[in-house]
N, C-alpha and C positions, 0 to 999 in steps of 0.2 A: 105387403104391397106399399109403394111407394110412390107418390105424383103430387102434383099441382102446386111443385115451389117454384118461384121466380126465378129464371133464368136468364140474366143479365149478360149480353155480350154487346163485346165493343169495337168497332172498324173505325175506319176512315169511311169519312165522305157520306153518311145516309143522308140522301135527302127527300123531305115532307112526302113526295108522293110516291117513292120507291114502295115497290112490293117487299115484305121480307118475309119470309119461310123458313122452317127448321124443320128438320126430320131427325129424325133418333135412331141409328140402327139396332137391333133388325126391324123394325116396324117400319112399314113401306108406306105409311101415310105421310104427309108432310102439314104442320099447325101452323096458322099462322100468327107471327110477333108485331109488335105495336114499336114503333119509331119514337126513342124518348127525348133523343137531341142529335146532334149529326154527327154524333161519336157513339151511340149507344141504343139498343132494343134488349127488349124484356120478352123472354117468350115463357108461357107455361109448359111444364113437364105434364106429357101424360102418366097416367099408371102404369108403374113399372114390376113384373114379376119378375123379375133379378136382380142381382148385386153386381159389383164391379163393373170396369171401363167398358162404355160404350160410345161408339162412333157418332159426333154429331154433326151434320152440314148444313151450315147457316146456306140461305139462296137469296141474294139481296138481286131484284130485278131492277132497271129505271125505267125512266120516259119513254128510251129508246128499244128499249126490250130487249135491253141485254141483260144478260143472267153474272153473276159473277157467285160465286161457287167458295165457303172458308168450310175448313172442317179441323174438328178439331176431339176433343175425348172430355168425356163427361164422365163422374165416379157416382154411382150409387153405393148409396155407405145401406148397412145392415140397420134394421128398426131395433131398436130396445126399448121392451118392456120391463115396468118397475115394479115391484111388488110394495105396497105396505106391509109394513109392521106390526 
């Protein structure tokens, strides 16, 4: 299982009081991410029981309550365990 690394994406235009949202498919919940600068948010991964591409759409809302919708693909890479010697 796989979760809780920093997931940094970047647009145009966030600003200070915009909502921002990510969902991971197939999980139908959506988490929400912290506004780092007005090119950039950080969202946590949740725990992931799979490998490979998965479907992600960022939902940046504003003032106005307009939603504007980016989607894009995320990889979850395989854990490896090490043995000692």
């Amino acid at each position: 299982m796989l979760g809780g690394q920093y997931l940094v994406v970047g647009g145009p235009c966030i600003n200070p009081n915009d909502k921002i949202q990510v969902m991971y498919s197939p999980i139908l919940t959506t988490f929400p991410c912290q506004r780092m600068s007005s090119y950039s948010a950080v969202c946590i991964t949740p725990i992931f029981n799979t490998t490979g591409d998965i479907q992600v759409t960022l939902s940046i809302e504003n003032a106005n309550a307009e939603v504007h919708h980016h989607t894009g693909i995320y990889t979850i890479g395989q854990s490896v365990e090490y043995s000692s010697r």
